[in-house]
C-alpha positions in Angstrom: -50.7 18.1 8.7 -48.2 20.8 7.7 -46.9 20.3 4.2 -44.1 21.9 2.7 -43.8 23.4 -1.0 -42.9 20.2 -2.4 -45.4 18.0 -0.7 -43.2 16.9 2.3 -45.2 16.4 5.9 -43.1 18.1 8.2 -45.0 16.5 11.1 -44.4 13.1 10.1 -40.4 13.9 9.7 -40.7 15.6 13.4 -42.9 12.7 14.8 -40.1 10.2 13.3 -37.2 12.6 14.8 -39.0 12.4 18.3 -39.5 8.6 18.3 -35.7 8.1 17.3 -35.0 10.5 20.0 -37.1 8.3 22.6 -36.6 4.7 21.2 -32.5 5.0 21.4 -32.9 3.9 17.3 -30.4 4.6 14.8 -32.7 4.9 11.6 -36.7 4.3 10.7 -37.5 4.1 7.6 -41.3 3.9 6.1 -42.4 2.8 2.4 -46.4 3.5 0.9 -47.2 2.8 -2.0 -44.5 5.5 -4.4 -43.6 7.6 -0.8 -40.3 6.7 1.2 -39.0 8.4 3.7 -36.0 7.4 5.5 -34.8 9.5 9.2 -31.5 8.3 10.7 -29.3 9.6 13.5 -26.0 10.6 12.9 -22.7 9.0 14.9 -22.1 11.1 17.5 -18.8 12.8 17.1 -16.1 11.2 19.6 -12.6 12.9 19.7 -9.7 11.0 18.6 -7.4 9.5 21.5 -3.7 8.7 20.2 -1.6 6.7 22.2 2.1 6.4 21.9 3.3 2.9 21.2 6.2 2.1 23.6 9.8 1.9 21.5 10.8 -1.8 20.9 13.7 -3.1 23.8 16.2 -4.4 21.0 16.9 -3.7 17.3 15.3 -5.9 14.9 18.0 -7.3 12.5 15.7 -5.6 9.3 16.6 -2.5 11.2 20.3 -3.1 11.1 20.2 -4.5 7.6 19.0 -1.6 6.8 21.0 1.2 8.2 24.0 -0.9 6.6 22.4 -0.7 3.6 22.3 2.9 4.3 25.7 3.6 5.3 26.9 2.1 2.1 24.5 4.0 -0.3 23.9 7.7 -0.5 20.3 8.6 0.4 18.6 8.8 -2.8 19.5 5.4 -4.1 17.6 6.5 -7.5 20.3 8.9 -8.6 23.2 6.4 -7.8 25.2 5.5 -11.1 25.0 2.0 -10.7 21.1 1.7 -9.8 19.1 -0.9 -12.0 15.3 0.2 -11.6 12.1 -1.0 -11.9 10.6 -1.2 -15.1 7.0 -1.4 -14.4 4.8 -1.6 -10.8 4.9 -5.5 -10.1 6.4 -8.0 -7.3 10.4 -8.4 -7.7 11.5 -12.2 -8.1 15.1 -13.3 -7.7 15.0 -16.0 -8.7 13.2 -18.1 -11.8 11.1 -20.8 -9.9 10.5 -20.7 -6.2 13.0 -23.7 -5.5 15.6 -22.1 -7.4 19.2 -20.2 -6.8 18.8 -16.1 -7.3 19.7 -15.0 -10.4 22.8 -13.1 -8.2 24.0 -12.3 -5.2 25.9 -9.6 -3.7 29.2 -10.1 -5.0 29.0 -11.3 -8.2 29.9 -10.3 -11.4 27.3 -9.5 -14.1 27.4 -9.0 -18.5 25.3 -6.2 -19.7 21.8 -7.9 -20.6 22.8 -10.1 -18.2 18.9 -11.8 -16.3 19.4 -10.1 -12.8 15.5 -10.3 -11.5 12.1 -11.0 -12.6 9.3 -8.5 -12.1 5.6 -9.8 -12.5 2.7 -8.2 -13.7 -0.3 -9.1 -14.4 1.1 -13.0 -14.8 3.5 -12.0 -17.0 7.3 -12.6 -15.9 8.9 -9.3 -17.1 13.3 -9.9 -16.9 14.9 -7.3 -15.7 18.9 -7.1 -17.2 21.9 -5.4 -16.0 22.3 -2.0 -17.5 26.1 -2.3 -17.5 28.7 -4.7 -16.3 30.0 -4.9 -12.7 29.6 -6.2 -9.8 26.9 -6.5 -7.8 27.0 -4.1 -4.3 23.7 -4.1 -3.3 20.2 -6.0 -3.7 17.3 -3.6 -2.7 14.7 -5.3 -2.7 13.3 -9.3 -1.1 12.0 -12.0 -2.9 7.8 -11.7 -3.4 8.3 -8.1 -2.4 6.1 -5.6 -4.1 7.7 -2.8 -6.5 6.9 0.7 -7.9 7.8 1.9 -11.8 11.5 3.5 -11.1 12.0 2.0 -7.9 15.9 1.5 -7.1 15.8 -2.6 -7.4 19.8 -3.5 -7.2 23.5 -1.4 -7.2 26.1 -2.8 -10.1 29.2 -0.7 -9.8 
C-alpha cells in the first residue's frame, strides 16, 4: 500500500481510476468509518457547433412598430427633452386595474403631476406623473412589461 504524506493510498485512488476507466462509470465514491473518498470522471470536452437560424420570410408587425417608433425618436430616447423615465426597476402598468382604460394614449394631452403609468415593485403600485405638460408622442413601453431604474417609459412634447 503506497501512502502519501498525508495518509492518502495512492493505490486505492489508482485502483478506483482503473475501474472507472473499465466500468464506463461516471463517479465511485466509498465511505469507512471517518474516511471518504470520492473519484469521478470529468465531461469530456465537446466543441461548440453554432448554427445559423434562417431569417424570418415576413416582418413581424413588433418589428415595424418599432422602427416607426424609431424613425420618430432620436436614438438615445434617454436624452430626449420630453422623456418621462422610470423611477425604480419594476413592471410598467398603464392602466389602474386590468379591466381598465390606460391612463393615456398617444395623442392626449397631459397636466404636470398628471397619473400617466404605474410602476410595481415589490406589491407596491408606485404612480409615475408627467414631468411637464404636453402631449403625449410616444408610449415606450407594453402593459405587464418589465422596466429598469431610468428607462425611457413615454415622450410628452
Amino acid at each position: 500500500m503506497s501512502q502519501s504524506k498525508h495518509g492518502i493510498d495512492k493505490d486505492l485512488i489508482r485502483d478506483l481510476a482503473a475501474l472507472l476507466k473499465e466500468t464506463d462509470l461516471a463517479e465511485i465514491e466509498i465511505e469507512q468509518d471517518d474516511f471518504r473518498i470520492r473519484v469521478s470522471r470529468g465531461a469530456p470536452q465537446v466543441p461548440a457547433t453554432f448554427i445559423q437560424a434562417p431569417a424570418p420570410a415576413g416582418r413581424l408587425p413588433s418589428e415595424t412598430k418599432m422602427e416607426a417608433a424609431a424613425a420618430l425618436e432620436p436614438a438615445d430616447l434617454s436624452k430626449h427633452p420630453g422623456v418621462v423615465a422610470s423611477p425604480m426597476v419594476g413592471t410598467a402598468y398603464r392602466a389602474p386595474a386590468p379591466d381598465a382604460k390606460p391612463f393615456v394614449e398617444v395623442g392626449d394631452t397631459v397636466a404636470v403631476g398628471e397619473t400617466i403609468l404605474i410602476v410595481e415593485a415589490m406589491k407596491h403600485m408606485n404612480e409615475v406623473v408627467a414631468t411637464k405638460a404636453g402631449k403625449v408622442v410616444a408610449i415606450l413601453v407594453e402593459d405587464g412589461q418589465p422596466v429598469e431604474y431610468g428607462e425611457p417609459l413615454m415622450i410628452v412634447e
